[in-house]
C-alpha positions as CSV (number, residue, x, y, z in Angstrom):
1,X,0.0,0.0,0.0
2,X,1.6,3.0,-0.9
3,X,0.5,6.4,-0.2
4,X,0.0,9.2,-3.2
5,X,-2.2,11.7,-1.8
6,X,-0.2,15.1,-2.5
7,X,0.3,17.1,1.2
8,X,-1.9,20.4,-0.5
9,X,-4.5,18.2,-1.1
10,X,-4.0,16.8,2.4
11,X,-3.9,20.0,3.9
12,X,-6.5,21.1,1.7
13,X,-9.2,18.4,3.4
14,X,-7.8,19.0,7.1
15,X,-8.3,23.0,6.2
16,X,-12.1,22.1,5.6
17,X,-12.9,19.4,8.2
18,X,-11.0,21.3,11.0
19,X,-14.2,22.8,12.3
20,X,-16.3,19.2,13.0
21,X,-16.8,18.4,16.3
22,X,-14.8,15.4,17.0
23,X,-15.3,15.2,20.5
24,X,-17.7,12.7,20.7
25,X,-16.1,10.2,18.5
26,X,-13.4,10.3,21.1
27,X,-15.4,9.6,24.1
28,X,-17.2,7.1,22.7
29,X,-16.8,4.2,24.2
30,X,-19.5,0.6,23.9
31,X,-21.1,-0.1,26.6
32,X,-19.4,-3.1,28.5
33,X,-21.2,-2.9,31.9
34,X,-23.0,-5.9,31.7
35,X,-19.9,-8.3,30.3
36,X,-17.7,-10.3,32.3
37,X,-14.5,-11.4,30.8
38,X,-12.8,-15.4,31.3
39,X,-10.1,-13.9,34.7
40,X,-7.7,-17.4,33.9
41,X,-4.2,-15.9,33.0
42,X,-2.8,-16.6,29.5
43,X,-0.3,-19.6,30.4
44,X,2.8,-19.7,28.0
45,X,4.4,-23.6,27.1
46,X,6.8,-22.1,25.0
47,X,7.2,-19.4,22.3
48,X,4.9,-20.6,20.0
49,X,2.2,-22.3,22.4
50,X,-0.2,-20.3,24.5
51,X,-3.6,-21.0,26.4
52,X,-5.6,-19.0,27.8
53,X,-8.5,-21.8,29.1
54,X,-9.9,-23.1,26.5
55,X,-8.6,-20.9,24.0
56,X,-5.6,-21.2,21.9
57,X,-2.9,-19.9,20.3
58,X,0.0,-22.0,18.5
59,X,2.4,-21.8,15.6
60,X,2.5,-24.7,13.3
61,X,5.9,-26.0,10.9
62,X,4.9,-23.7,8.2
63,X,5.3,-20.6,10.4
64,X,1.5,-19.9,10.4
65,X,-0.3,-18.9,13.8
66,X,-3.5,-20.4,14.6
67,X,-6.0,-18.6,17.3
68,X,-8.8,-20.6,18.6
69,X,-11.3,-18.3,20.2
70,X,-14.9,-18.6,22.1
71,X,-16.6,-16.1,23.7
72,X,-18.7,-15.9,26.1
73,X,-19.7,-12.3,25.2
74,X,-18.0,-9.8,23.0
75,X,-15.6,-8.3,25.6
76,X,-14.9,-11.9,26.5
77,X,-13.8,-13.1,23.0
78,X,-11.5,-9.9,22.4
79,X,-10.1,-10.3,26.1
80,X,-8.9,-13.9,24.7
81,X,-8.1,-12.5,21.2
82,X,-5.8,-10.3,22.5
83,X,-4.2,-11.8,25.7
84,X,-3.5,-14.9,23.1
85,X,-2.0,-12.5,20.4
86,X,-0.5,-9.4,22.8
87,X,3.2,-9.9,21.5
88,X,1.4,-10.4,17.6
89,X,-0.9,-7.1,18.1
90,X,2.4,-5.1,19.4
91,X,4.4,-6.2,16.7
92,X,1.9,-5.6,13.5
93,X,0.9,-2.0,15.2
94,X,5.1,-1.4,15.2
95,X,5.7,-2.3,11.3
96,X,2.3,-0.7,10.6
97,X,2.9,2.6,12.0
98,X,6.7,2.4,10.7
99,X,5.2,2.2,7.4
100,X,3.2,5.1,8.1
101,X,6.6,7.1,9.2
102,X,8.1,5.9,6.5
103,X,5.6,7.6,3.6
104,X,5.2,10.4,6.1
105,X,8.5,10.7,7.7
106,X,8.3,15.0,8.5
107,X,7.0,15.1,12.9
108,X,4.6,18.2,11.5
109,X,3.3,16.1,8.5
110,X,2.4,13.5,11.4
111,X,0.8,15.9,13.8
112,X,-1.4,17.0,10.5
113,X,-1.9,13.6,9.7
114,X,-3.0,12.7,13.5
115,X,-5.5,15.4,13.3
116,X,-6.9,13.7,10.1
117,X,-7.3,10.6,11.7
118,X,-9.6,12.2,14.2
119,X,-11.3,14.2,12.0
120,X,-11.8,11.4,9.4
121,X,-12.8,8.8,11.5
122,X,-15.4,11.2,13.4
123,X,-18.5,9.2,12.2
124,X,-17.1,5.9,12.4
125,X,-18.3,5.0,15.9
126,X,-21.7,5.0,14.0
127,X,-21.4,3.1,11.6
128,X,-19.7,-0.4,13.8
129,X,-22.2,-2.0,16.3
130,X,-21.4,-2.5,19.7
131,X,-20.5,-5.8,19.3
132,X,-17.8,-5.5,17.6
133,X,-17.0,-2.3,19.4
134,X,-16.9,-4.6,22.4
135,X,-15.0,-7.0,20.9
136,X,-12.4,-4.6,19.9
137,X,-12.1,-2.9,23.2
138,X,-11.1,-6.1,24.9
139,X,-8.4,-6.7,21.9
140,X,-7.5,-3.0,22.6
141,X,-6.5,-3.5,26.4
142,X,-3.4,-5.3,25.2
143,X,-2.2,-3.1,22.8
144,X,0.9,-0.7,23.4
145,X,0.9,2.0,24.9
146,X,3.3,4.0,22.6
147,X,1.0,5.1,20.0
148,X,-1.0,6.9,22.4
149,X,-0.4,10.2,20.7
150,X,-1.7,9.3,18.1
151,X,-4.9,7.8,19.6
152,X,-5.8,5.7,22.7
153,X,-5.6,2.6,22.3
154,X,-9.4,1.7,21.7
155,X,-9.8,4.2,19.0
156,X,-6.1,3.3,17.5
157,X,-7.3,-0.1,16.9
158,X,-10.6,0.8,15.7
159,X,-9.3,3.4,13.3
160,X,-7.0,0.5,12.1
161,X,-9.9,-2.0,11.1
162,X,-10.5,1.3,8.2
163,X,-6.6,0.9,6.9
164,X,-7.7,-1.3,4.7
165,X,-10.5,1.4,3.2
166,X,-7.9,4.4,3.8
167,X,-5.2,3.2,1.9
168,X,-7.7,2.1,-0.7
169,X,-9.2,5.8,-0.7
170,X,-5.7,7.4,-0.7
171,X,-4.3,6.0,-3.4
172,X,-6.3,7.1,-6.6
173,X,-8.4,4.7,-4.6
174,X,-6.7,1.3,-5.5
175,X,-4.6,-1.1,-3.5
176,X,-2.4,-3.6,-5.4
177,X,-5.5,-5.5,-7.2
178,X,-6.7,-8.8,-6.1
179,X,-8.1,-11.9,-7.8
180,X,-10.1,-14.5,-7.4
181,X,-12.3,-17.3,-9.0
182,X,-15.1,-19.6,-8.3
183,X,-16.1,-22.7,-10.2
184,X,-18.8,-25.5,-9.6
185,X,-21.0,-28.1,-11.3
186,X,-19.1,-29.4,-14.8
187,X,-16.1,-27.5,-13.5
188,X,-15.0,-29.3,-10.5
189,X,-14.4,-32.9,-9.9
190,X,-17.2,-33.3,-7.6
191,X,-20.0,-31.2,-8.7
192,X,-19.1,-28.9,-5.8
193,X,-18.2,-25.3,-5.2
194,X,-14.6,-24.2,-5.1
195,X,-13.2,-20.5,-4.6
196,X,-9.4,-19.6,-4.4
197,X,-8.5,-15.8,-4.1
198,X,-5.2,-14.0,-3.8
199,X,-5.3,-10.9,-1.1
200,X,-2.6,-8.9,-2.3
201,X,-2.8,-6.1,0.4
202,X,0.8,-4.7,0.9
203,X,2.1,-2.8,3.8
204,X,6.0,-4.0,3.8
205,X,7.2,-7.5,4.0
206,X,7.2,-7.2,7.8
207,X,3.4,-6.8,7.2
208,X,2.7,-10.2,6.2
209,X,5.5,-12.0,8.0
210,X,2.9,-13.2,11.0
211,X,-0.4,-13.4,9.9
212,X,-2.9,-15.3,11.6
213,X,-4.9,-17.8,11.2
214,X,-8.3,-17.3,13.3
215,X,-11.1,-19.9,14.5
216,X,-13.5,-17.7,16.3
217,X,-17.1,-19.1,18.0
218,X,-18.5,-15.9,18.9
219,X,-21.5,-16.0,21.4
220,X,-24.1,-15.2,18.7
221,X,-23.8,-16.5,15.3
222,X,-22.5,-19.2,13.5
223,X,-18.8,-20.1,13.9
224,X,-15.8,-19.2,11.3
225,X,-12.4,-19.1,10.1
226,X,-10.6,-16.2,8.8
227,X,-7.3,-14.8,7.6
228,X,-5.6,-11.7,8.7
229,X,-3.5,-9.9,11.4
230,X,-3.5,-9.3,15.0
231,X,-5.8,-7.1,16.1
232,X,-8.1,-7.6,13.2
233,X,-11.5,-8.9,13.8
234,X,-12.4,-7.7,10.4
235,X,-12.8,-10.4,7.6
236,X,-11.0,-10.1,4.3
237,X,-10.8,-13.4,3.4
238,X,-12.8,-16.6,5.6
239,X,-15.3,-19.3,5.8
240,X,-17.9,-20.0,8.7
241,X,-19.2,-23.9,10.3
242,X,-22.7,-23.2,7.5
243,X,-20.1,-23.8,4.0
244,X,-20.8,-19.7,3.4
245,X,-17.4,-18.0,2.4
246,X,-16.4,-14.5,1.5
247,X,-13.7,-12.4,-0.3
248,X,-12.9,-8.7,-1.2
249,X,-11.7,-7.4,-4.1
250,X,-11.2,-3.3,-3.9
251,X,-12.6,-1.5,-6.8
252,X,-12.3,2.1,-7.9
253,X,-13.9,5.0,-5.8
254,X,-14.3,8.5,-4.8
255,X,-12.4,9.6,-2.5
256,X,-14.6,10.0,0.8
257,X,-14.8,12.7,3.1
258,X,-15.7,10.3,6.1
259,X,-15.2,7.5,7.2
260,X,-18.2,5.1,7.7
261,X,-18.3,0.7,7.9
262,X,-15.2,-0.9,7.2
263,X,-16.0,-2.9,4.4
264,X,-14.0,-5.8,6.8
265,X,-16.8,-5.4,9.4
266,X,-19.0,-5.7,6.8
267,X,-18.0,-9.0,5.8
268,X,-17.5,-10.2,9.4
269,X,-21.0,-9.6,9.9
270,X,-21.9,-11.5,7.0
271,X,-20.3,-14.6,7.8
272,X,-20.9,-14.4,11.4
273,X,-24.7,-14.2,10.3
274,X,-25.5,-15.4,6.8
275,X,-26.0,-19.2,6.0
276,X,-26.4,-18.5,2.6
277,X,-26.4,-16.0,-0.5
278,X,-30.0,-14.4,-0.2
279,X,-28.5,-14.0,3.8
280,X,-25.9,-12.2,3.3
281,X,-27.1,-9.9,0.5
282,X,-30.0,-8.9,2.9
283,X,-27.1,-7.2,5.4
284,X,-24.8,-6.2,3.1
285,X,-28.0,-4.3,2.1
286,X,-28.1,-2.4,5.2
287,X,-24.7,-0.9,5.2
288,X,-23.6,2.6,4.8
289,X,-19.6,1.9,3.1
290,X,-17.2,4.7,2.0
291,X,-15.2,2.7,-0.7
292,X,-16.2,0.6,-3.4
293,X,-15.7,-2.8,-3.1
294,X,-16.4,-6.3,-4.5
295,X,-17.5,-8.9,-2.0
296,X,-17.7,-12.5,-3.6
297,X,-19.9,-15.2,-1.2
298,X,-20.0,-18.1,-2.0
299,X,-22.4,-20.6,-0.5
300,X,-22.5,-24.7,0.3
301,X,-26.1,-24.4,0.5
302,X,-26.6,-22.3,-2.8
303,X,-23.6,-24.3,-4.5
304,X,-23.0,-21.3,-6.2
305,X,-20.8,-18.1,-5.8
306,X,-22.0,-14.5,-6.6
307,X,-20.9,-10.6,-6.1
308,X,-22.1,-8.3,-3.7
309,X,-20.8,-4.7,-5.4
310,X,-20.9,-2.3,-3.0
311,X,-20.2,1.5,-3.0
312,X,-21.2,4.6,-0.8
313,X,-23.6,5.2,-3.5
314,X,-24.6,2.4,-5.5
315,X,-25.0,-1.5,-4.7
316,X,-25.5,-4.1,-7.2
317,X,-25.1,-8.4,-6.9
318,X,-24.0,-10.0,-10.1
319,X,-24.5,-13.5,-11.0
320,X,-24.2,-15.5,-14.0
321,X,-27.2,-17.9,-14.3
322,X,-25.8,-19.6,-17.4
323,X,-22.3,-20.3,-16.0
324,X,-20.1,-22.5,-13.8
325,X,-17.6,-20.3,-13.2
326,X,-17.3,-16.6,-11.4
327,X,-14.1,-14.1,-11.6
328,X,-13.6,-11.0,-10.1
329,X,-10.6,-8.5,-10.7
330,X,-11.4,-5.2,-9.1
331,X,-13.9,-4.1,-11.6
332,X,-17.8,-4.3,-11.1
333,X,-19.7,-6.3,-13.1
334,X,-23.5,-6.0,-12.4
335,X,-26.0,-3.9,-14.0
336,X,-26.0,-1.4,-11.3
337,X,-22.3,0.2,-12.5
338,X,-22.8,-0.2,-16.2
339,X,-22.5,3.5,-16.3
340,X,-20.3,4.2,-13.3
341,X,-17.8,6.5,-14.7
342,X,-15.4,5.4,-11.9
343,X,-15.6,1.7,-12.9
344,X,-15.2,2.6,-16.8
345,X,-12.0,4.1,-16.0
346,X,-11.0,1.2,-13.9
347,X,-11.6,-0.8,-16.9
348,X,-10.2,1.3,-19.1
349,X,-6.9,2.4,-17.2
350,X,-6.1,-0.4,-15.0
351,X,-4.7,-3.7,-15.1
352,X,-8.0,-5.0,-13.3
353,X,-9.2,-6.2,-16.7
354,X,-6.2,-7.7,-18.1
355,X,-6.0,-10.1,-14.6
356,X,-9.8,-11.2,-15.3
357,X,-9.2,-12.1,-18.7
358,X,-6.2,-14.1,-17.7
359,X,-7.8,-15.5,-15.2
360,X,-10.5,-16.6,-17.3
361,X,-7.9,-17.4,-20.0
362,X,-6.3,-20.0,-17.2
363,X,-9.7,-21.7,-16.1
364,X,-10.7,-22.0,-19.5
365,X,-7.0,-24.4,-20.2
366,X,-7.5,-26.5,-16.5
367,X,-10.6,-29.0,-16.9
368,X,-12.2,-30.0,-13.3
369,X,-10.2,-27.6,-11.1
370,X,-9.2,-29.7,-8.0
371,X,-7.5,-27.3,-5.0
372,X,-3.8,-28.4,-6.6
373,X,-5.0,-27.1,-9.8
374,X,-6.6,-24.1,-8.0
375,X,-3.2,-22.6,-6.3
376,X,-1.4,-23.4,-9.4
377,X,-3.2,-20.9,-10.9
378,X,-3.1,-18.5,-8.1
379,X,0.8,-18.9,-8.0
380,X,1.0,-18.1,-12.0
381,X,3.0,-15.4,-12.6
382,X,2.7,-14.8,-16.6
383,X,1.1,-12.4,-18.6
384,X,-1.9,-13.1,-21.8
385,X,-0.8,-16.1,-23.8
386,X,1.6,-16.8,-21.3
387,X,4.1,-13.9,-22.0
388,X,6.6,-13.6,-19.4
389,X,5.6,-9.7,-18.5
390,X,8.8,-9.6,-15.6
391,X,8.1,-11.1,-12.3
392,X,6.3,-8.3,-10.0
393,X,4.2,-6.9,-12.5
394,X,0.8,-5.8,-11.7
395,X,-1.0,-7.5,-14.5
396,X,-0.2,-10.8,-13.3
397,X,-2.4,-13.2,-11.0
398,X,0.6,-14.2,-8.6
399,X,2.4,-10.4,-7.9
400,X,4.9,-11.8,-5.7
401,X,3.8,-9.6,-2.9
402,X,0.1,-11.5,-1.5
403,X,-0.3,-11.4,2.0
404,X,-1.9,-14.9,1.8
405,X,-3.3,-16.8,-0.7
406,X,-6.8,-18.8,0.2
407,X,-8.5,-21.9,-1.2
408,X,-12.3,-23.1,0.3
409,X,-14.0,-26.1,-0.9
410,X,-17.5,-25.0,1.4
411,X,-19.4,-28.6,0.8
412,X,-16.6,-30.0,2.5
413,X,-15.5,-27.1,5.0
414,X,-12.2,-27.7,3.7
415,X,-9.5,-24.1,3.4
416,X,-6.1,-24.0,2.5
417,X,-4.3,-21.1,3.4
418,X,-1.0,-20.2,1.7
419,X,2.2,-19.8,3.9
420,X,5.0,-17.4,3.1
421,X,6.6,-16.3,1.1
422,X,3.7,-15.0,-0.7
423,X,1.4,-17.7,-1.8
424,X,4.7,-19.7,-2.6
425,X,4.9,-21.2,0.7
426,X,2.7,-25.1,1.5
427,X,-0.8,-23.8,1.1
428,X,-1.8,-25.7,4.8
429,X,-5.3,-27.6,4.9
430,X,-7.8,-27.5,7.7
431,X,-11.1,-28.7,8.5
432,X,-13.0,-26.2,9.7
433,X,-15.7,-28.9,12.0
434,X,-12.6,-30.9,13.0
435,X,-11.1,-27.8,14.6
436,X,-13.7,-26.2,16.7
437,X,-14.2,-29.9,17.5
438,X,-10.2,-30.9,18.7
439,X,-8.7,-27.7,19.6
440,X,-9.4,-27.5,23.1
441,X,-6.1,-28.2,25.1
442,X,-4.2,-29.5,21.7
443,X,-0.6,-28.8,21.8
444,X,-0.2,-29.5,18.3
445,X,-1.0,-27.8,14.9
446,X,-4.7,-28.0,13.9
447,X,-4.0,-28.6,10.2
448,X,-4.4,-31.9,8.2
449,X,-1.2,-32.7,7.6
450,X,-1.9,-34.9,4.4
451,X,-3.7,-32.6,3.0
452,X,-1.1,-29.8,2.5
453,X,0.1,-28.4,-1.2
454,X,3.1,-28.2,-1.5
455,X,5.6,-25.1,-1.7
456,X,6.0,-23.7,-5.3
457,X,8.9,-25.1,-6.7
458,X,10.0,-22.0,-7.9
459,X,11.1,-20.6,-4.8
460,X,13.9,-22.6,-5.3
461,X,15.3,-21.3,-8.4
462,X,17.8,-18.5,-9.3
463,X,14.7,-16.6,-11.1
464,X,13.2,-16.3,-7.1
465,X,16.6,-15.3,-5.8
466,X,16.9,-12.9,-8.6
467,X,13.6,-11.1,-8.1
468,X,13.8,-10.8,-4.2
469,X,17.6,-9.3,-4.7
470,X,15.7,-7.1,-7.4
471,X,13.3,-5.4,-4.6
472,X,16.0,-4.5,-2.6
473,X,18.0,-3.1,-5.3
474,X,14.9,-1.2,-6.6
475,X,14.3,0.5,-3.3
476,X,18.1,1.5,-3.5
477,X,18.3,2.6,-6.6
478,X,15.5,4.7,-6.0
479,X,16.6,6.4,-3.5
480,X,20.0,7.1,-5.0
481,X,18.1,8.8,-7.8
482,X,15.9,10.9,-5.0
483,X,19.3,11.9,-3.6
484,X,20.8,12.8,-7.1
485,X,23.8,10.1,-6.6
486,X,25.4,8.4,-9.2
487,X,25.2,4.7,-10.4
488,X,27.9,2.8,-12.4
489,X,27.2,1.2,-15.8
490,X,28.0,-2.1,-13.9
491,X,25.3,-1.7,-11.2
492,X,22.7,-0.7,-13.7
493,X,23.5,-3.6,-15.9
494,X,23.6,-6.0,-13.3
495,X,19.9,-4.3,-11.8
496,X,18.4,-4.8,-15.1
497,X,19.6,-8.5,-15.8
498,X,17.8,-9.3,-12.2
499,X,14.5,-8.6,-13.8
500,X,14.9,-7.9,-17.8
501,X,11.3,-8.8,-18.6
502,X,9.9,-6.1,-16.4
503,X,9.0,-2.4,-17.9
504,X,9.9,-1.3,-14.6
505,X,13.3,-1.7,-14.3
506,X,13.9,-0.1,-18.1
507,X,11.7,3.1,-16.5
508,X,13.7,3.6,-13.5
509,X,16.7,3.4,-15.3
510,X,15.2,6.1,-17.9
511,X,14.6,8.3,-14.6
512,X,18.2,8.3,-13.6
513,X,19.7,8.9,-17.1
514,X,17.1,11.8,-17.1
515,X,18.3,13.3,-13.9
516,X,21.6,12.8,-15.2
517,X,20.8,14.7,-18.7
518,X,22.2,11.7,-20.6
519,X,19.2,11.9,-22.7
520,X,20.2,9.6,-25.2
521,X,20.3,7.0,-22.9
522,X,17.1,7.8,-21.1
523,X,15.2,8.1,-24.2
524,X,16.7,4.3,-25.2
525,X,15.0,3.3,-21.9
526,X,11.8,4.7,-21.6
527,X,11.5,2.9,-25.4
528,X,13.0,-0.6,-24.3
529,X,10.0,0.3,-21.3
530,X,7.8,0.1,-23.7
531,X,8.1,-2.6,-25.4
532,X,7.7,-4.6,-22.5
533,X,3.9,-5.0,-21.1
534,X,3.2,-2.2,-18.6
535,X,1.2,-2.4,-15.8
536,X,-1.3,0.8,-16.8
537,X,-2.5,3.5,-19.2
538,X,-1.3,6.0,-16.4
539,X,2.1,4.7,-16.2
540,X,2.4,4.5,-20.1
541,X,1.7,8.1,-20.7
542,X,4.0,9.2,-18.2
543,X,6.7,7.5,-20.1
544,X,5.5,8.9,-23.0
545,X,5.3,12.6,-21.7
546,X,9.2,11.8,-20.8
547,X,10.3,10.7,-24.0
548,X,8.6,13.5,-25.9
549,X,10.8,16.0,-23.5
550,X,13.9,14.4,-24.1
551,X,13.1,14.8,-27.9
552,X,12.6,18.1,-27.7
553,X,16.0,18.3,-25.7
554,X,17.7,16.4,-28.2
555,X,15.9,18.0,-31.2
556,X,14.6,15.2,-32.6
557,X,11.0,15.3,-33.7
């Protein structure tokens, strides 16, 4: 996730929101009186092995944690959430708020951007229901204490359940885009449904490193599994005990003046409470969003997958009533945005479409997709036709930077969830009746061990080694052209052999030869750029607007 919001603009929206009253967004508090909260101690058998009662917390082989909550209330079930996780909650708010410094690294910058938070987030005690704002205070109590200029620690960790939203709204309103499928009937081996989706939400490596796992019975409501991070009892990826699983896919938005649900909280009402498709439309229904965003459920019960499309000011469910098969990219779909002018830009600009059509492109050459077949095409990392478009680009299913990759087969309750790197690592199986049903007082992982897929072979190769010593050497290479340093010919040959199919690396290397006024060269760049298959429309004109300058430099028409 990467910040672009220019600082007038910024200042611009703090200039004209100054004036709202805030203060009762920061009082508010849910009302806990009546809740009692399990008093047993979290007992600790080693680093990776934690109880709290009957609640659980272990790491398994693959480097995966695994929380096992039930609550007795909502206080009760964040109290265990987040005595279970304290260590995990302090660490993701560290490399999430470092991430934050990093894109915003000036102290006055962060006092605006502090102020924004408040004022942003002034509505969104609202918009989330008690429960949840009970669930999230009890999480909250074991959260640092460091950040508490920026915000208490309740409200810091419920303005972080909207990161997802913010960084979707502050970035021309698109995170890194997500993928995902559904097939059933002729297209599996059984006859039933099967989804896989990549969740290619980036904050920094660090980010992703401990993700967790969760296995939550909450007092009312059906129980469910879900994949995220500490402190987040938001869902962007999960399945509950009734087969009904959802997914979201960002699409493109305005950018909003408030904040309202989190479309996580959205989603974790919908599996805590929907048993099927007509279910869960009925509350998405309800909900007052500030981002666009496309939720796929898909239902045991229905045996069918469709899209809830949701937006601050529009909401529309596609199906396709004459197909096996649903994809969703970060486009929408259903008759509702046919004339959204956001989502024909989308279309038009991004590399949303060009990921559908590949994904349909790949289910269209796998017959009966079986969960191996599934992550293999999750893990694909080439273009249309199979052209190798560099590894990192945008346009491909597998970006090399997913914070987890998920496969659900609902009859059956069956997930896999991807380990790292990635969705590289084993995707690990579990059984979603066979863990609320064995995890009490197990020491061991809850995962069906003979069920796992294995690691990607490719992680093993020199291509892998290349591409993760091309990151670093991007993010140094950038920042020797943001201090106007100087690169040798030999460290610029050597960055571009690391990734030579990539646009990328031929357009950063255009950047520095144009800082350097060697416009020759830069103009030989931004050209070999362009031959390669880049990522959008956006980033093509702005090579384009380059090599037209250095023409006019080098008077040549």
């Amino acid at each position: 996730m990467t910040l672009k919001l220019p600082f007038l603009k910024f200042l611009l929206i703090i200039s004209l929101l100054y004036s709202c009253n805030v203060k009762k967004s920061i009082l508010d508090r849910p009302n806990i009186a009546s809740y009692t909260v399990n008093k047993e101690k979290r007992t600790s058998i080693n680093d990776s092995l934690f109880f709290k009662g009957i609640n659980s917390l272990r790491k398994n082989e693959y480097g995966q944690w695994e929380l096992v909550a039930i609550g007795k209330n909502p206080l009760d079930l964040g109290n265990s959430i987040g005595s279970l996780s304290r260590e995990l909650l302090k660490h993701q708010e560290d490399v999430f708020l470092d991430k934050v410094n990093q894109l915003v690294p000036s102290k006055f910058k962060q006092y605006l951007l502090r102020k924004f938070l408040a004022i942003y987030n002034r509505k969104i005690y609202l918009y989330v229901n008690e429960e949840y704002k009970a669930e999230i205070y009890g999480i909250s109590q074991y959260a640092s204490d460091k950040y508490n200029k920026i915000a208490d620690k309740y409200l810091l960790s419920l303005y972080l359940h909207s990161a997802h939203d913010i960084g979707h709204a502050l970035q021309d309103l698109a995170l890194v885009g997500c993928t995902s499928f559904a097939v059933w009937d002729k297209q599996t081996v059984d006859g039933k449904l099967l989804i896989a989706r990549n969740f290619d939400f980036y904050a920094g490596d660090a980010f992703s490193k401990e993700k967790i796992i969760y296995f939550i019975q909450p007092e009312k409501g059906y129980k469910y599994m879900s994949v995220s991070w500490a402190g987040m009892i938001g869902v962007m990826s999960g399945m509950n005990e009734k087969g009904l699983t959802v997914t979201i896919n960002a699409g493109k938005s305005d950018i909003p003046l408030v904040a309202k649900t989190p479309i996580s909280l959205v989603t974790r009402e919908i599996l805590q409470y929907a048993s099927n498709i007509k279910e869960a439309i009925a509350i998405a229904k309800k909900k007052e969003v500030f981002v666009s965003e496309s939720i796929m459920v898909g239902s045991a019960a229905d045996n069918k997958a469709v899209l809830i499309e949701i937006a601050p000011k529009n909401f529309g469910v596609y199906e396709v009533p004459n197909s096996t098969q649903l994809v969703c990219a970060n486009h929408f779909q259903s008759k509702a945005y046919q004339n959204d002018e956001n989502n024909q830009k989308q279309i038009a600009e991004s590399h949303s479409k060009y990921r559908f059509d590949r994904m349909q492109e790949l289910l269209s050459e796998n017959d009966k997709i079986t969960p191996q077949k599934a992550v293999n095409i999750l893990r694909n990392k080439d273009g249309l036709h199979n052209k190798k478009i560099g590894y990192g680009n945008e346009k491909a299913l597998n970006q090399l930077l997913a914070h987890h990759g998920i496969v659900f087969q609902p009859d059956k309750r069956m997930v896999w969830v991807s380990s790292n790197p990635y969705q590289l690592g084993n995707f690990v199986a579990f059984q979603l009746d066979s863990v609320f049903k064995n995890a009490k007082f197990k020491k061991s992982s809850l995962s069906i061990t003979n069920q796992t897929i294995a690691k990607d072979p490719f992680i093993n190769s020199k291509a892998y080694r290349n591409y993760e010593k091309y990151r670093l050497e991007k993010k140094e290479i950038n920042q020797i052209i943001e201090a106007n340093k100087h690169l040798t010919i030999k460290k610029i040959n050597s960055f571009v052999a690391l990734n030579p199919n990539s646009w990328e690396v031929y357009a950063i290397i255009g950047k520095y030869y144009y800082q350097k006024k060697q416009y020759r060269a830069s103009l030989n760049a931004y050209k070999k750029a362009l031959t390669k298959e880049v990522t959008t429309i956006p980033d093509k004109e702005n090579m384009e607007k380059y090599i037209k300058k250095i023409k006019r430099k080098l008077h040549d028409s």
